[in-house]
Each structure stands twice: as C-alpha cells, then as structure tokens.
N, C-alpha and C positions, 0 to 999 in steps of 0.2 A: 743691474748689478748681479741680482741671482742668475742671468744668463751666461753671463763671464766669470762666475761660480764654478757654475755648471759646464762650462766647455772647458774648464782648466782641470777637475776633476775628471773630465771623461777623456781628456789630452793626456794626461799626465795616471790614468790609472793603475796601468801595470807597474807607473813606481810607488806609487802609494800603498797598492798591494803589498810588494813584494816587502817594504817598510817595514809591511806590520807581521808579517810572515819571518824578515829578520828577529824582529821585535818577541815575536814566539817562542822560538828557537830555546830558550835559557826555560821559560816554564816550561814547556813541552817534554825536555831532558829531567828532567825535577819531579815534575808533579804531575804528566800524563803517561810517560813512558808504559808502564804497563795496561794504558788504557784502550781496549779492541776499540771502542766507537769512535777514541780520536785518531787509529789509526786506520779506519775506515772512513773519515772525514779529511784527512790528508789524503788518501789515496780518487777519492772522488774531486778534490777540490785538485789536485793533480792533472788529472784525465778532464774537467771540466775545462783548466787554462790554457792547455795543449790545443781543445777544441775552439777556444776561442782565438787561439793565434793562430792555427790553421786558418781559417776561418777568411784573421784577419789581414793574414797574409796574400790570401788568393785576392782577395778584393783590391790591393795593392796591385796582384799582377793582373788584374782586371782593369785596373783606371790605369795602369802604367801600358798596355797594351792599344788601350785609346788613348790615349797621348801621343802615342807612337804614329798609330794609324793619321791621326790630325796630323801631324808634324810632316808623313807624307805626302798628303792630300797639298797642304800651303806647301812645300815644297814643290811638288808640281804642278801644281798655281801658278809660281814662280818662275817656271824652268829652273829649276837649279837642280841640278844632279849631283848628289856625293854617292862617291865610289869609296867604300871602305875597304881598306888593305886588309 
C-alpha cells in the first residue's frame, strides 16, 4: 500500500507541486510580496525545477533512444525493412 503511495506521488509530482504553488499565488500577493527571502526562495525553487525537468527530460531522450535502437535490432532480426518517406 505505501508502495503504490509512493509511486503515485512520485508519478503525479510536478502536478502536485504546481497545486500548491497555484495554491500560493493569493498569499504570496498579500502577505510576502515585499518579502527579499521569499523572493529569493521562488527564484531558487524556479532554477531548481527547471533543473530537474531538464534532467528529466534527457533521461526520456535516453530510454526513447534505446527503444529506438531495440526496435531496429528486432526489426533486423526480422528482415523487415521500412523506408520512411
């Protein structure tokens, strides 16, 4: 149970984040706006998300690039040739 928790949380976290970041939005205008550490705390937690979607994106074009490479491998296993237009 806490596995399937735990994988739905780390599935599903950039929306959860971003929830509670909407969810900010109305104090932050209100009651931080002239706060330097909280806008040195948005600006870090900015630069950290960026790095983490870089991140997580390269890993993406990294298993989608073996996928590819397999895909040609069983294909020429197969003899099957595609000629893309």
């Amino acid at each position: 149970m806490v596995r399937k928790i735990f994988a739905w949380v780390v599935e599903y976290r950039p929306l959860i984040v971003a929830w509670i970041w909407i969810g900010l939005i109305v104090p932050a205008y209100l009651w931080w706006q002239e706060s330097v550490p909280f806008l040195v705390a948005m600006s870090l937690y900015a630069n950290i998300e960026a790095s983490f979607a870089t991140a997580a994106s390269k890993a993406d074009a990294r298993q989608l690039d073996a996928m590819a490479a397999e895909l040609d491998l069983i294909k020429e296993a197969l003899g099957i040739e595609c000629n893309p237009k």
